[in-house]
GUDRENNU-624172 format. One record per residue (C-alpha): residue in three letters; z negated, y, x negated. Coordinates in pm, whole numbers, plus 50000, padded with zeros to 5 digits. Last residue first. Example, Ala and Ser with C-alpha at 12.3 -4.5 7.8 and 13.67 -1.06 7.14 Angstrom:
2
SER492864989448633 ALA492204955048770 
***
This chain:
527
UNK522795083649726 UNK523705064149925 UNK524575033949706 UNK521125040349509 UNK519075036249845 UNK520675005249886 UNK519744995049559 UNK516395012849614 UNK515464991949882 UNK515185013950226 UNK512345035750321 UNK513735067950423 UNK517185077250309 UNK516355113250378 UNK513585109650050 UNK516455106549830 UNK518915129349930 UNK515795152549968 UNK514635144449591 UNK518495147649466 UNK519195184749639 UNK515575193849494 UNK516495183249141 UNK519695197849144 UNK523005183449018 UNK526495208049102 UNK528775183848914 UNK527585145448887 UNK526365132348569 UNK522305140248682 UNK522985119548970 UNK523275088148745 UNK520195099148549 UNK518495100848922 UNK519105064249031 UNK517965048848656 UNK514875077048699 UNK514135058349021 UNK514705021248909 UNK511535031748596 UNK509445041448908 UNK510125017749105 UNK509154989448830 UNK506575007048723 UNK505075005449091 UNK506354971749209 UNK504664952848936 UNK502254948849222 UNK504644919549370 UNK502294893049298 UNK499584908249522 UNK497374873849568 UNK496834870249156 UNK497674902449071 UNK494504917049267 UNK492014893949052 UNK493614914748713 UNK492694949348852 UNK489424938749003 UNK488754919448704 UNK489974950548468 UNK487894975748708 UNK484734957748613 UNK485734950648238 UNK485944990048145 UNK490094998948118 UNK491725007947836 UNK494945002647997 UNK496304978747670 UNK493154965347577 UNK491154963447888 UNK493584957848129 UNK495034932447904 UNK491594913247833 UNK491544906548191 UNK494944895648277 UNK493904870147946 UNK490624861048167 UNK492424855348465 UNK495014832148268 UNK498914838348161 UNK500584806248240 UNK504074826248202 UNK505034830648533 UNK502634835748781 UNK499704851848575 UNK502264865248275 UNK504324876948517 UNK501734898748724 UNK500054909648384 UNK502754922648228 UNK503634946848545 UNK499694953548660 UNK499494963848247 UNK502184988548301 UNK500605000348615 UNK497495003348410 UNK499355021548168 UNK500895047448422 UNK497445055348536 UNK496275064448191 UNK499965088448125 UNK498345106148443 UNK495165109048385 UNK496015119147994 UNK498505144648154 UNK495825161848373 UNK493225165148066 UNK496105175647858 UNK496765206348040 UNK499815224948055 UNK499895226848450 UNK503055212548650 UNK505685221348461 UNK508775203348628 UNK507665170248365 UNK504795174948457 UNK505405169348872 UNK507615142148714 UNK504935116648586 UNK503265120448889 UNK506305116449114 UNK507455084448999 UNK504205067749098 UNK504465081649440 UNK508215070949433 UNK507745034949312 UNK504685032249580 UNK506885034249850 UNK510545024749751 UNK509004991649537 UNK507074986049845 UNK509634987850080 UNK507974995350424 UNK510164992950729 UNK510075020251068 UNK511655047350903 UNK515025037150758 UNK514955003851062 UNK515145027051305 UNK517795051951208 UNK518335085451127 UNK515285090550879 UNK513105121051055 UNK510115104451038 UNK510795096250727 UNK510575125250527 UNK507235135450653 UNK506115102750529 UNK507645109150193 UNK505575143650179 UNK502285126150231 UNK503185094450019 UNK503575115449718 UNK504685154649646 UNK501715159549756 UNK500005133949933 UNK499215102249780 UNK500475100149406 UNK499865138649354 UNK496475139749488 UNK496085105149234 UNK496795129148947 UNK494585154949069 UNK491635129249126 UNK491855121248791 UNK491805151548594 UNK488565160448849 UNK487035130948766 UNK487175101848989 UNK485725076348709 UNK482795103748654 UNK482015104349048 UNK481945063049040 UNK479285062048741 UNK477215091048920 UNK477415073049244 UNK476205040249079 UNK473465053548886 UNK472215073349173 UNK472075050749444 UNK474495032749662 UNK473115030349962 UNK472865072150012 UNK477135067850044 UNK479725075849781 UNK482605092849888 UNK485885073449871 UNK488755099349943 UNK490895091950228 UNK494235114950270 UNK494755111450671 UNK498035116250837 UNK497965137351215 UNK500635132351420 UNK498485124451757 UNK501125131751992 UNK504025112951923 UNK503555084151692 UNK507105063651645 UNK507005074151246 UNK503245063451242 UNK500535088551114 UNK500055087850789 UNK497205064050624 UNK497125075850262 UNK494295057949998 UNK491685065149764 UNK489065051949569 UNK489955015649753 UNK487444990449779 UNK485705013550035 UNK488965003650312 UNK486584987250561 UNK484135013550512 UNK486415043350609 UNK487415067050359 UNK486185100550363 UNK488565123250502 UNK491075153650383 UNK493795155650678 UNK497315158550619 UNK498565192950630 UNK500755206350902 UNK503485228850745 UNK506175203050775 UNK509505194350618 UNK508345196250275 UNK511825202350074 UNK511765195849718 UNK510935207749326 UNK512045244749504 UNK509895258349185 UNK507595279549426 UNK507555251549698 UNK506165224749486 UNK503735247849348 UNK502075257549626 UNK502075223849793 UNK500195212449427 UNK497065244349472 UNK496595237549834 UNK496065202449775 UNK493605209749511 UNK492135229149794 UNK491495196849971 UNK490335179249711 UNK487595200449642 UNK486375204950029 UNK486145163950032 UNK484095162649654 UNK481805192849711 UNK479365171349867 UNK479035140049645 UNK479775163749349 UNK482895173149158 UNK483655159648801 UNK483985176948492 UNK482265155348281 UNK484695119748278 UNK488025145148122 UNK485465136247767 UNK484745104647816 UNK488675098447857 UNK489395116547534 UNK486605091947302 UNK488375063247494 UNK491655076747326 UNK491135083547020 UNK488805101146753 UNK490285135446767 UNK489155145647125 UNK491265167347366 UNK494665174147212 UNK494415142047071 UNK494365121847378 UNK498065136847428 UNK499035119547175 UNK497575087247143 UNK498515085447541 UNK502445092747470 UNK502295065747227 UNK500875043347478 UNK503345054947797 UNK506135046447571 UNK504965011747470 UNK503755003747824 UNK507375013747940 UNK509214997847669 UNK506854964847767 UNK507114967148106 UNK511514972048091 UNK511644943947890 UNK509394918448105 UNK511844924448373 UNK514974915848156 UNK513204885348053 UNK512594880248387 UNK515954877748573 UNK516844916348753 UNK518074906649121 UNK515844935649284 UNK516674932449619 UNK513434940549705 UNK512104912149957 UNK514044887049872 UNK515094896149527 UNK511294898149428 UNK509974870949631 UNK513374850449454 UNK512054863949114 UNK508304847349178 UNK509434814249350 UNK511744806749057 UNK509254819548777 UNK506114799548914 UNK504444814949208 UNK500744810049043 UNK497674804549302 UNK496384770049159 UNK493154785549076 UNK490814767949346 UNK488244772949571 UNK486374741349699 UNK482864759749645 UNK484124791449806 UNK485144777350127 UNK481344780650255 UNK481834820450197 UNK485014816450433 UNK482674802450673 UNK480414829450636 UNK482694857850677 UNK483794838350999 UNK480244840351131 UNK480034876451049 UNK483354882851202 UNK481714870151567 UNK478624885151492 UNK479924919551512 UNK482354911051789 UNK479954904752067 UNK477884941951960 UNK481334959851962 UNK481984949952325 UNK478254959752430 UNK479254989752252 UNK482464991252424 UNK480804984952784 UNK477945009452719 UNK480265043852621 UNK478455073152528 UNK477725058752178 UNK481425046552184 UNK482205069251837 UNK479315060551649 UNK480015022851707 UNK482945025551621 UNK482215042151252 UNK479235022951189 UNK478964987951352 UNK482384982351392 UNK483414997450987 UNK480714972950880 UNK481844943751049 UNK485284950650950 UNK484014953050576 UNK482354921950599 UNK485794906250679 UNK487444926250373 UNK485034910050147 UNK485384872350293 UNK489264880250223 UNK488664895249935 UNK486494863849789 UNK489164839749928 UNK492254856649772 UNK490924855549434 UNK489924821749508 UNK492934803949628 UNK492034783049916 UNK491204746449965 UNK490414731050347 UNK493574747050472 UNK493684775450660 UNK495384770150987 UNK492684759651229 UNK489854784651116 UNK492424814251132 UNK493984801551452 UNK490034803351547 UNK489544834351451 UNK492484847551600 UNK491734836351915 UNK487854847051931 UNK489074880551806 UNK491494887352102 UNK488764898452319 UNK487824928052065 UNK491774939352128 UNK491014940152530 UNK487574965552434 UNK489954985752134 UNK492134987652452 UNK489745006252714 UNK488335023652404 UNK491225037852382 UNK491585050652750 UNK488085062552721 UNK488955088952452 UNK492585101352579 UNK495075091952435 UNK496525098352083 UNK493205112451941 UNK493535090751617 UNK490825074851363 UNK489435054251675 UNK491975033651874 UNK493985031151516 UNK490835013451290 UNK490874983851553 UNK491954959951204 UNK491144923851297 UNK495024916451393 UNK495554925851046 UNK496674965550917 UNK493904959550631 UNK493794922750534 UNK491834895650703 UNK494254872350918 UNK496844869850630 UNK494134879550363 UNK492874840750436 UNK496114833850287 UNK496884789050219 UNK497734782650585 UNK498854818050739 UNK500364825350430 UNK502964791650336 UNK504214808650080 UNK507764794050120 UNK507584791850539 UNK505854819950641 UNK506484847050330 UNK509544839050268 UNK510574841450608 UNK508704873450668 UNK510894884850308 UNK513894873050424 UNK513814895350787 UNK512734922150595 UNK515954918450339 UNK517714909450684 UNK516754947050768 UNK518014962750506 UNK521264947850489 UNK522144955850868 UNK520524993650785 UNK523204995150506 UNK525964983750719 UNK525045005550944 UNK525325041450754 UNK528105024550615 UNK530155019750971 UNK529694985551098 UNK532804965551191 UNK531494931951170 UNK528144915151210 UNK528164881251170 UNK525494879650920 UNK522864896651155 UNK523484874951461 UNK522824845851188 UNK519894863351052 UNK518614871151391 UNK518454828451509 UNK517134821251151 UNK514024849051211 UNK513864837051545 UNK513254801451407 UNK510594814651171 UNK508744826451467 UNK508394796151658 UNK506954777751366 UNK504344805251302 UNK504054800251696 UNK502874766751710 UNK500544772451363 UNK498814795451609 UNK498684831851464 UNK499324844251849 UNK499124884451819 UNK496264908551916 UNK496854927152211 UNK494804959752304 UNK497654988052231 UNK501344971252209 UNK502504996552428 UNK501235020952193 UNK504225016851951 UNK503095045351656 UNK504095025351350 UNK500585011551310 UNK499984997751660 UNK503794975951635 UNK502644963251335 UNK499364950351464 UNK501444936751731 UNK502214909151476 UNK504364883051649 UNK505744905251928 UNK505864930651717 UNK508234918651429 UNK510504903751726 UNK510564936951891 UNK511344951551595 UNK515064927751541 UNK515824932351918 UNK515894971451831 UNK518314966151541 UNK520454940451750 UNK520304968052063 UNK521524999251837 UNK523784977151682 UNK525994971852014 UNK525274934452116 UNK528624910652082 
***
């Protein structure tokens, strides 16, 4: 029988091997410049290793706990891949599969990082361009003739924005280099084309893209090992939503005394500039590390802030976003906090209309979520998880459950007295509340676009343009319910702490943030 160490290693190399993409994100530079086979051939191949490891995985036997948790862990990745392949049926009915950010199209990590050398990248973003052709064309082969819509129309907008980012951002970068702009200039058109055929797909697109309850709370078990049915689910959103509503009727009163929309015009004035918006954010960065470390809320093991950047065009749909360095990276450390800034293109009623939505009340709260005491600081933690699989795996109820988690605690610890900050925050935690409904109601409960819709708006008091995006991301991100929902399994972990003798917040944040990215179950047996 393999020693772990060699089964848990096996286990990554198989995730690489089939999506060296991965391998690139967490750090592995060995798998610079190859793109991975999406062949229907090898999506068959693959989910036979997965059944080959999950047998060598079930048979394990005399594991300490430290192991037996990682052994647990990773089959719940292992699951979820499988799940993903064979029960979803991704590469054939996903465009995002080939399209989405961290895909074999994304050459964002030979640029955005100074691991190596300049030309040396460039070397392998030039070997990763020739892979396009390839994946395109599994892409082309795979998908069948009738696609899910939402899905299709990010797909085709996430392809345009890899043209964009190539043309701009690379090709800015290679100026001084002929062969990789020569490169750059044969891929350009080579993503255009395949934005366009996905464009052509649009008139067969359908609306068939619900899970159905059985498919929905096994994705959910699979990949989360959150066994909850759904009427217990749908319980916990609506107390939530109901909480977070009353909370938002009061706190909107301290700042306007006709209601809530009235209160969020109001927070939508102070707002900083197109120029002032990068430097701004960083200092409010400043101002929340300070903080954490005066009231000991938890340890940040690093001094090294992450970088404040614009985001990059291929990511623009997001206002903002964290892309940490990966846990394996090990010279170029650096983790970037993007901030959408509006660009000339855009003009003045649309820059204006995007700088009053990321209001200064706003853009605090969302600090919080990605970097301080958020995604920044939980990276940091995992990098120095003790095992592989704790810092290599992302749990998305673990990830995003925490960031959320931490908003609504930083005030809770006393983080500023103002109700501008706390109606952000209680505002964000609605329309996580309403991502929660409105992700069972669309693939459970017949809910339809236009109802997902009408419950952003109502119930997060969101405009109609964010409420489509909003409701048009449940339908391909089924597990986006995954914020609340790791949130609310968060407090249920620390309220069981809280009985034990000698409780402190920091002690149960670093216990917590040491485990790295495991499933909160497992998380909650360490713990």
């Amino acid at each position: 029988m393999p020693a772990w160490a060699e089964i848990e290693r096996k286990v990554f190399d198989g995730f690489f091997h089939f999506s060296p993409g991965y391998g690139r994100r967490v750090g592995d530079h060995a798998y610079d410049g190859r793109v991975g086979d999406a062949s229907a051939s090898t999506v068959k191949s693959r989910i036979g290793e997965i059944d080959q490891q999950l047998r060598l995985l079930e048979g394990q036997a005399g594991l300490s706990r430290d192991q037996d948790v990682d052994r647990r862990a990773i089959m719940a990745q292992l699951r979820a891949q499988r799940f993903e392949l064979h029960d979803l049926r991704e590469p054939f009915q996903n465009p995002l599969f080939y399209a989405g950010w961290g895909t074999e199209l994304d050459v964002s990590v030979y640029i955005k990082r100074a691991y190596a050398p300049l030309p040396v990248r460039l070397a392998a973003l030039r070997l990763h361009l020739e892979g396009y052709p390839g994946v395109l064309e599994a892409a082309r082969s795979n998908l069948e003739p009738s696609l899910p819509r939402p899905n299709l129309e990010i797909a085709i907008e996430a392809t345009e924005g890899f043209s964009q980012y190539l043309a701009r951002e690379v090709t800015a970068v290679a100026r001084d280099h002929p062969q990789t702009v020569a490169a750059v200039g044969q891929a350009i058109p080579q993503l255009d084309a395949f934005a366009a055929w996905l464009r052509s797909r649009l008139p067969q697109a359908h609306g068939d893209y619900a899970l159905g309850e059985a498919r929905f709370t096994s994705y959910l078990r699979t990949r989360d090992l959150v066994t909850l049915d759904l009427p217990t689910l749908e319980a916990m959103a609506r107390e939530d939503l109901e909480r977070n509503t009353a909370r938002a009727r009061v706190v909107a009163a301290r700042i306007a005394a006709d209601g809530i929309p009235l209160a969020l015009d109001a927070i939508q004035f102070r707002h900083p500039s197109v120029e002032t918006l990068i430097p701004e954010t960083a200092a409010m960065l400043e101002g929340i590390r300070t903080f954490i470390v005066d009231r000991d809320i938890m340890t940040i093991p690093s001094d090294v802030r992450c970088t404040v950047a614009p985001t990059p065009s291929f990511m623009s749909w997001a206002s903002a976003a964290l892309d940490s360095a990966g846990p394996l990276e090990t010279v170029a450390t650096e983790s970037y906090y993007y901030v959408t800034v509006p660009t000339p293109d855009w003009g003045a009623a649309k820059t204006e209309e995007w700088l009053r939505y990321l209001n200064y009340a706003v853009l605090e709260n969302v600090s919080i979520h990605e970097a301080y005491p958020g995604h920044y600081v939980q990276a940091l933690h995992e990098r120095g998880a003790s095992s592989l699989t704790r810092r290599l795996f992302w749990v998305q109820s673990t990830g995003e459950g925490w960031a959320h988690y931490c908003e609504q605690m930083m005030l809770e610890a006393g983080y500023k007295d103002d109700p501008r900050l706390e109606l952000a925050q209680v505002m964000d935690a609605l329309l996580r509340n309403c991502r929660f409904l409105v992700a069972i109601g669309l693939h459970c409960r017949g809910m339809t676009m236009e109802d997902a819709v009408r419950t952003f708006m109502e119930k997060g008091f969101q405009t109609e343009l964010p409420a489509r995006r909003e409701a048009t991301r449940g339908a391909f991100d089924p597990l986006y319910l995954n914020y609340t929902l790791g949130k609310l399994l968060i407090y249920e972990v620390r309220r069981n702490a809280e009985r034990q003798p000698g409780f402190s917040l920091k002690s149960f944040h670093d216990r917590f943030l040491n485990c790295g990215n495991l499933p909160i179950p497992l998380i909650a047996e360490l713990v």
